[in-house]
N, C-alpha and C positions, 0 to 999 in steps of 0.2 A: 504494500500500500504506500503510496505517495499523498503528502498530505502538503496545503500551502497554508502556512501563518502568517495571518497579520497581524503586528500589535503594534502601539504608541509607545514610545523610549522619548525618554527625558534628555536631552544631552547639549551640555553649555545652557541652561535653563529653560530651553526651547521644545517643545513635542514635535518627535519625527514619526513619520510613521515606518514601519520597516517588514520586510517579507522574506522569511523563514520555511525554507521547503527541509519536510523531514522525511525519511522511509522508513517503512518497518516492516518486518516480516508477516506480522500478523494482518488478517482480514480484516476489513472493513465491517465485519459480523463480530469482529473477538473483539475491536477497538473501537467504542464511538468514539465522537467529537471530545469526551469528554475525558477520555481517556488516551487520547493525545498531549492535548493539555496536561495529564498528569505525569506522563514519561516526559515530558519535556522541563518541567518543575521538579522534577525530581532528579532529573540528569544536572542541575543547575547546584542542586544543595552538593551534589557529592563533590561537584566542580568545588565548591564555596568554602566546604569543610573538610575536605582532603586535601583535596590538590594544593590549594591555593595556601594551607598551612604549611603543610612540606616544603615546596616553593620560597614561600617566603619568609616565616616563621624560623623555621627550620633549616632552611638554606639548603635542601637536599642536591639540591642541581650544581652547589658548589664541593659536592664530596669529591674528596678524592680518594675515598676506598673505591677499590678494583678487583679485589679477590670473590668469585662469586659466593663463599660462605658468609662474606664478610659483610659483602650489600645485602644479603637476606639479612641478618641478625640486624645491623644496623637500621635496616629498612622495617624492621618488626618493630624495632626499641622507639625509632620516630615514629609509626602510625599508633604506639601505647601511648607517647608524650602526647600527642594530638587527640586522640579518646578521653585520656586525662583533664587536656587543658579545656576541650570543648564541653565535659560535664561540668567542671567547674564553672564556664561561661554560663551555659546552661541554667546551674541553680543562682548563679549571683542574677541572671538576667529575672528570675522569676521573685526574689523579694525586693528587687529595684530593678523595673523594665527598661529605664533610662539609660543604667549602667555603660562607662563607655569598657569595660572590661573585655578583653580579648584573647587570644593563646597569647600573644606577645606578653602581654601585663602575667600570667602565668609562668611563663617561661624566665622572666625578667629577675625577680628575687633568687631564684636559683643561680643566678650567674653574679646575685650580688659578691663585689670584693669582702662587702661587711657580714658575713653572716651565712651568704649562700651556700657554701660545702659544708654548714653546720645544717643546717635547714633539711637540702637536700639527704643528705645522712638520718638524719630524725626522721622523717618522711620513709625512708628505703625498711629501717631496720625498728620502724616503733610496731609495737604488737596490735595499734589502732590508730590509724596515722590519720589526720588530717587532711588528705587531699586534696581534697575540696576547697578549700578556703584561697581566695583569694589576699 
């Protein structure tokens, strides 16, 4: 199935309009309209909340490990930090929706000079660690 989007995108303050052609495997019988829309929002979050953490966050694309044991472990330990960082966004976002907290704000204290490899360590090896907390 071939399917054409149209939506409105904000960009420099202005509404553009823009057109988005998707495929997919599936029939026009397994897929309405409405569930178009929702592979395509949902292709969007894993963009937002993976990718785009590793990426940036994390700086995955400047590694220079090269041993293939080495990018899996590493690559398992970043997608835990990023689970981690993103629950914790998660619950700070729900008792203050406002919050500008992020994986970065997350990540952040742990690399402080003052405190972070203490922090980090209490967190690895306490028997009920705080996580969560930003």
């Amino acid at each position: 199935m071939v399917a054409r989007l149209e939506t409105r995108v904000r960009r420099n303050k202005k509404w553009e309009r823009e057109t988005v052609y998707l495929i997919s495997s599936r029939s026009l019988g397994e897929l309405q309209a409405q569930g178009v829309l929702w592979l395509k929002r949902k292709y969007w979050v894993i963009e937002s909340r993976l990718h785009h953490c590793l990426d940036i966050t994390l700086q995955e694309d400047l590694s220079r490990v090269r041993g293939p044991n080495s990018v899996r472990v590493m690559g398992m330990i970043r997608r835990l930090i990023v689970s981690l960082s993103n629950a914790a966004v998660d619950r700070s976002r729900k008792t203050n929706p406002k919050t500008k907290h992020n994986t970065k704000s997350f990540r952040k204290p742990l690399l402080s000079a003052r405190g972070g490899r203490e922090r980090l360590q209490a967190m690895i090896f306490a028997k009920h660690p705080q996580l969560l907390d930003l």
